[in-house]
C-alpha positions in Angstrom: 10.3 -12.0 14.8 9.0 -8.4 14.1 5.4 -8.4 12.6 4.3 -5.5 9.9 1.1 -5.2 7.9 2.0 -3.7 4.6 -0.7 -1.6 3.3 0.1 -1.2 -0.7 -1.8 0.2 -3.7 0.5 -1.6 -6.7 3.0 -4.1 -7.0 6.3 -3.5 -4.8 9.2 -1.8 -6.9 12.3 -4.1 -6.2 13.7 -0.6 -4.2 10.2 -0.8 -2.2 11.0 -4.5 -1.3 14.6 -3.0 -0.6 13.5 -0.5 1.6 10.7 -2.3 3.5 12.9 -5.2 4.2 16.2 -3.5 5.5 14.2 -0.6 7.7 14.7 -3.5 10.8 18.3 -4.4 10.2 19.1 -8.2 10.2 15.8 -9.1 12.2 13.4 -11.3 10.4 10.4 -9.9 9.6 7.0 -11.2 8.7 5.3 -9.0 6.3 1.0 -9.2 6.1 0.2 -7.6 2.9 -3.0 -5.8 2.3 -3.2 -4.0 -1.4 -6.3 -2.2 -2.3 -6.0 -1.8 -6.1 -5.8 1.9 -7.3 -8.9 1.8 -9.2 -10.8 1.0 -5.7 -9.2 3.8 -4.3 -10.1 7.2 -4.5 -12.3 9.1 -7.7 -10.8 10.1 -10.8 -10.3 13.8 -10.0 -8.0 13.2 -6.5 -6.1 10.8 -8.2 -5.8 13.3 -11.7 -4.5 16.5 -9.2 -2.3 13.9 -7.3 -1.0 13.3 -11.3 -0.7 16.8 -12.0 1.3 17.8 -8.9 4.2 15.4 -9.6 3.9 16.5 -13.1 3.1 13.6 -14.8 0.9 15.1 -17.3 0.3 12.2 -19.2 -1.0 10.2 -16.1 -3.4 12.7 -15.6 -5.1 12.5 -18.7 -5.2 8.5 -18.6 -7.0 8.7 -15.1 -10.1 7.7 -17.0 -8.8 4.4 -18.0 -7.9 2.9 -14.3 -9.3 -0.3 -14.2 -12.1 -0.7 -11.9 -14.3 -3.1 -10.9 -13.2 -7.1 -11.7 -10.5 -5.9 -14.0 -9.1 -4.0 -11.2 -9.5 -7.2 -8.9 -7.7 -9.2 -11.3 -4.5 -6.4 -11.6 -4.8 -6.5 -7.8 -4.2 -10.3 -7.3 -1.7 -10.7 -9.8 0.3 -7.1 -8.0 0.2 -9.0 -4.9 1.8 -11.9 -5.9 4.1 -10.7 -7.6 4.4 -8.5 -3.8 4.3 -11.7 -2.0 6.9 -13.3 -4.2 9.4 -10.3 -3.6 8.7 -10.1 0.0 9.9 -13.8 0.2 13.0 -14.1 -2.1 14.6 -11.6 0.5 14.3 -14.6 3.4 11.3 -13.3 5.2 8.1 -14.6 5.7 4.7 -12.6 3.8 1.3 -13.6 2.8 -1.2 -11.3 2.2 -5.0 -10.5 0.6 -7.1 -7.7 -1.6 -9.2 -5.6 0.2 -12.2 -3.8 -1.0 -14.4 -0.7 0.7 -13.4 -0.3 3.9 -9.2 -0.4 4.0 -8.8 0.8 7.5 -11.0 -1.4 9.0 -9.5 -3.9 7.1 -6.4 -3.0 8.7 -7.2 -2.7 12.0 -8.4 -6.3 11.3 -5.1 -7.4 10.4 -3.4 -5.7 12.8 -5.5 -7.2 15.7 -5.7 -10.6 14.1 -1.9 -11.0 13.5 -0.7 -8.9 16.7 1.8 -6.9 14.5 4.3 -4.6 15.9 3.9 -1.7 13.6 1.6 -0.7 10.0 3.7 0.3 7.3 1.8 2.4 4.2 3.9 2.3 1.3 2.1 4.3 -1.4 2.5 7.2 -4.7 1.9 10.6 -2.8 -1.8 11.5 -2.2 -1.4 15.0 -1.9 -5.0 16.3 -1.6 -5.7 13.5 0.9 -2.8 14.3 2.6 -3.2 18.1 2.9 -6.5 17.4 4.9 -5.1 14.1 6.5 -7.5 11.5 5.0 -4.6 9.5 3.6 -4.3 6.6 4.6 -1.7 6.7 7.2 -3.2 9.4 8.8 -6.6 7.8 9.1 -4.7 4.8 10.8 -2.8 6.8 13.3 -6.4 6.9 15.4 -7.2 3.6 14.5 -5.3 0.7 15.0 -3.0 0.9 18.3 0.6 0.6 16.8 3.0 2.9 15.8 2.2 3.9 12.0 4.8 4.3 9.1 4.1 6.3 6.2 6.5 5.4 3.3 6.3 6.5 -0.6 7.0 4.5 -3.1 10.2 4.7 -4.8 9.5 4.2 -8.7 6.8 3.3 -11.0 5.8 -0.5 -10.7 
């Protein structure tokens, strides 16, 4: 069985579950989910410029009304289970947890404590972070000993 740890910002788009679940052909996969909930993530402006540079306007403007905090916690849980839930109804194996400050070394946690195979990080485009490489793919490249996968997601959740 091929081990991943999933790193996700939102709920998994039935075409991310696709995608993630077919990159290994017909060998079972477990999937170990860590979702850090977009309000956790980075400050309002990156996440406004990110808005503006796919054109989505409108998303720019609402950055100010991201949950944070426990209402982001709660939105967090209930995108990863509905994550988990997805994961599982293709046939593979997934659990999973929120993770707060600190998401690479979270990972790197993960990765050592399950022994996976590869990191996968499925999120929307970062592109200021990713410009200068502090996505977090990038970041995890130098951290956490196994081959890295950045993926974006394929629709709105």
């Amino acid at each position: 069985m091929f081990t991943s740890v999933l790193m996700i910002e939102k709920a998994l788009t039935s075409a991310d579950v696709e995608f993630v679940t077919t990159l290994h052909g017909d060998e079972q996969v477990s999937f170990h989910v860590l979702l850090q909930p977009r309000g956790e993530q980075a400050d309002r402006l990156l996440r406004a410029i990110d808005d503006v540079a796919l054109g989505e306007l409108d998303e720019a403007v609402r950055e100010g009304e991201t949950p944070e905090g426990d209402e982001a916690k709660g939105m967090g849980e209930r995108a990863l289970a509905v994550s988990l839930q997805a994961l599982r109804a293709t046939g593979d194996t997934a659990d999973g947890r929120l993770i707060g400050n600190h998401p690479l070394d979270a990972l790197k946690a993960m990765v050592e404590e399950v022994g996976a195979d590869e990191v996968i990080v499925l999120t929307d485009p970062h592109y200021v972070e990713e410009f200068f490489h502090r996505d977090w793919a990038s970041r995890a490249r130098h951290k956490v000993g196994v081959p890295v996968l950045k993926l974006f997601s394929h629709s709105k959740a």
